[in-house]
N, C-alpha and C positions, 0 to 999 in steps of 0.2 A: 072562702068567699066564692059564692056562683053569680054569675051574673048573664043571662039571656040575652040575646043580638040586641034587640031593643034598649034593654040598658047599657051597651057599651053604645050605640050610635047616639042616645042622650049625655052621656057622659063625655064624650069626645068631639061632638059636635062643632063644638067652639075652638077648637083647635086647629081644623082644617086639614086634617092629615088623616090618612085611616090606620088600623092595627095593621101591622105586619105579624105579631107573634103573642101570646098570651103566656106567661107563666107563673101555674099555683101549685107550685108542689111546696110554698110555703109553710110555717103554721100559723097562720090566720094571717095570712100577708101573701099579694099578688105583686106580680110585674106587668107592664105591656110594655111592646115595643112597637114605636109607629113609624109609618111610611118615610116619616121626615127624620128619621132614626132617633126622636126622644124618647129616652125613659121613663114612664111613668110607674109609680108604686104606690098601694094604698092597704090598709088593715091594720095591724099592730104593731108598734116603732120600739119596745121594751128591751130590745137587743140592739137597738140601730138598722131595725134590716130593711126598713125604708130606706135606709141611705138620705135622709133630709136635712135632720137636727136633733140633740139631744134631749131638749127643749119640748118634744113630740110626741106623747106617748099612744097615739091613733091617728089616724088619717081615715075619715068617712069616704072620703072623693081621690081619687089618682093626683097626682101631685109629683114636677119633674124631680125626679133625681139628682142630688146635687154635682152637680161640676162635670153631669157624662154626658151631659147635653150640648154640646158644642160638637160641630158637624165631623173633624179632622180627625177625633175618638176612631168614628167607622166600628162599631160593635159588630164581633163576632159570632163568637157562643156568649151564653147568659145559661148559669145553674143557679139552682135554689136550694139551700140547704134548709133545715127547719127553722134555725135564727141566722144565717149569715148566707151575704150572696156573693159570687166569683163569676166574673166578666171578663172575657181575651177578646183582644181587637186585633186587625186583620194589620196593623203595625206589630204586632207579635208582643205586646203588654199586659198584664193580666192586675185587674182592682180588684177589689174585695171592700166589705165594708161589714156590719155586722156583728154577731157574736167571734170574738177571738179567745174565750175562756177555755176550751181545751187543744186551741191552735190549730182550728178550725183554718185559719186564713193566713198559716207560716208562717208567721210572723214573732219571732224571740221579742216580744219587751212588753211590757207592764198592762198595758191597755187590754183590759178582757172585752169591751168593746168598741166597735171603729162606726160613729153614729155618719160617717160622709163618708166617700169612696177613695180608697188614698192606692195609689202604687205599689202591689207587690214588689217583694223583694225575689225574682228569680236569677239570681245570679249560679243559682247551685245547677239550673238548666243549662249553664255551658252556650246560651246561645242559639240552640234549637231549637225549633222551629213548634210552637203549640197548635195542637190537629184538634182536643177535644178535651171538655170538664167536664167533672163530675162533682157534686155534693151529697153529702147526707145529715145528718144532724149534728154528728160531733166530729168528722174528715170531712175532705177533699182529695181529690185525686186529680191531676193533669197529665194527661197523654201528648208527647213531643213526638217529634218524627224519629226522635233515640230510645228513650225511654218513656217508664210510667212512675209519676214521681208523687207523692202523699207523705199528708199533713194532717195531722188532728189526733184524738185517740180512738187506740186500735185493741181499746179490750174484748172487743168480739172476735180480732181476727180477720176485717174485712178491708181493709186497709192495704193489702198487697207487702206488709212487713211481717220478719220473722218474729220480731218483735213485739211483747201484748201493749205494750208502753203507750204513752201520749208523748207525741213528739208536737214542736213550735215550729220547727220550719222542714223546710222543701227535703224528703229525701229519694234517691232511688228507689225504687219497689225492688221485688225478689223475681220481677216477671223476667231483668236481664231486657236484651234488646230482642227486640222482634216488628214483625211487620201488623202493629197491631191497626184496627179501625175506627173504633167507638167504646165509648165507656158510660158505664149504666151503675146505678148504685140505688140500693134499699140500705134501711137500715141498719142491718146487720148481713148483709152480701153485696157484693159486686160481681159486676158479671162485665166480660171484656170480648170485643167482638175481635177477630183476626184472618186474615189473609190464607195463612199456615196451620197446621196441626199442632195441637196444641200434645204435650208428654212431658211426664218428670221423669226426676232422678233422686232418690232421695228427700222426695215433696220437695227437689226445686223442679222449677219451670227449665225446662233444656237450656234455654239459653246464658243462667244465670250461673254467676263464678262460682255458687254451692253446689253445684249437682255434679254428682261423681266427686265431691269436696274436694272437689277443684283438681285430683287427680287421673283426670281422665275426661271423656267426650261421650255425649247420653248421646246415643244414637237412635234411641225409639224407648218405650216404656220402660222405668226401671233396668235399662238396658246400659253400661258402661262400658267404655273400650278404654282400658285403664294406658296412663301411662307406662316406659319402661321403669322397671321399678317398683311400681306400684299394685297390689293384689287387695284382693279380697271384695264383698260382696260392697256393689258401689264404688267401687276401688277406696273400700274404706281403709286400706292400710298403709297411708300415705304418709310423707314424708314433708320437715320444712327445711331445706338447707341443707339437704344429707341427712338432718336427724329422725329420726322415727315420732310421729306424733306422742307418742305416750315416754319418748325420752325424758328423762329430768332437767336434761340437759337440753333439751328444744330452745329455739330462741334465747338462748344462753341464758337461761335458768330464771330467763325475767320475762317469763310470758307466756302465753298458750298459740298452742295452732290449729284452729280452728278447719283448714283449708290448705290445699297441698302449696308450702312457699308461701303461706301467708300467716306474721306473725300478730297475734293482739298483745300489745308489751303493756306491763304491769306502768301503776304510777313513776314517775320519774326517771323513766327508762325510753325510747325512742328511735329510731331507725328500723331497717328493714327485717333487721333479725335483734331486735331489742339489744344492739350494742354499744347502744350512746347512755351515757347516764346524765342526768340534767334535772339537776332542780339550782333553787334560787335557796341563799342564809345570806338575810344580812342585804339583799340587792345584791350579793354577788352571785352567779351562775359559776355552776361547779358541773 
């Protein structure tokens, strides 16, 4: 949708407030945001990303937002993904509304579209503090003042997981904590602005619990300072709990170790070093 100064001051005329912010990185769907902090949205509604009604499947003319028009909201950032949108307000809240079909808008349950603006679920942020969004077609990504945390699918890679997977809700990224700035997303890249210098270890990011797999400290490119104990390139020859990663006996023989002390225990099994066993017959727990 393009639209020339002349057509927004006939468009908005009546309203009595001017634009503050224009956003089209839609597909075939705009935002404005004006002076008097309404939302407007107008193009194609076939995902919800109007955020209006289900009921709607075009909007010719801009048309408010539902339910984010109320002054106390206080909008922050505003991203546009190709079918869904994510909004944080400066109360530290974050809505969504839109395509949720590949969990685009973290959200685990049924609904693959959210046609109004409803309340994320950030509980997995711990609290901290949201600095910046990002969108792209099929993720999202939010940058806290701890971490970079992403949602949606990641079969390109671009997602900031090690993982190719689609995930439904909020996880940590692989970037670990750092002093990061801004978040920028294309379709199949992201690009992350930062303070610090950026270095892996093992394609992790320095800061994150993989690099050096966990046994040891990336101290510049490719660069390990392994723990005592621990050898080899990346300090790959690490240990979980005294045992040798490639023991049989690692995490007592119900799991793998992925990461120096860090066990992933098989079904039915649980605790630190996979030594609780726990399933349910019958409603009893055994």
């Amino acid at each position: 949708i393009v639209c020339n100064t002349t057509d927004f001051k006939t468009l908005f005329s009546h309203e009595n407030s001017t634009i503050h912010d224009i956003f089209a990185d839609g597909k075939f769907f705009a935002l404005v945001r004006q002076h008097n902090r309404q939302l407007l949205s107008w193009g194609l509604n076939d995902f919800g990303q109007l955020g209006i009604s289900k009921n709607i499947t075009q909007m010719d003319t801009p048309h408010p937002v539902s339910s984010l028009n109320i002054h106390h909201y206080h909008i922050d950032k505003i991203a546009l993904g190709k079918e869904h949108v994510l909004v944080s307000t400066f109360s530290n809240e974050l809505y969504g509304w839109g395509s949720n079909d590949k969990g685009q808008l973290g959200q685990e349950d049924d609904y693959h579209f959210r046609y109004v603006p409803i309340k994320l679920d950030t509980s997995n942020f711990k609290g901290s503090r949201i600095k910046d969004i990002a969108t792209n077609r099929f993720g999202s990504l939010v940058l806290t003042d701890e971490y970079i945390y992403t949602t949606g699918d990641n079969s390109n890679k671009h997602l900031l997981r090690s993982s190719g997977t689609t995930s439904k809700s909020w996880t940590e990224s692989i970037m670990g904590n750092g002093d990061f700035k801004n978040l920028f997303m294309g379709d199949e890249t992201t690009l992350v602005t930062s303070n610090e210098t950026f270095f892996q270890c093992n394609f992790n990011y320095y800061r994150h619990h993989g690099a050096c797999y966990g046994g040891g400290t990336c101290d510049s490119q490719d660069s390990c300072d392994c723990l005592p104990g621990v050898n080899g390139p990346s300090c790959f020859n690490y240990k979980c709990f005294g045992t040798n990663k490639n023991n049989g006996n690692v995490c007592n023989s119900h799991g793998t170790c992925p990461y120096q002390d860090t066990c992933v225990c098989d079904a039915y099994y649980q605790g630190n070093e996979c030594d609780v066993h726990n399933y349910t017959c019958y409603d009893v727990n055994f």
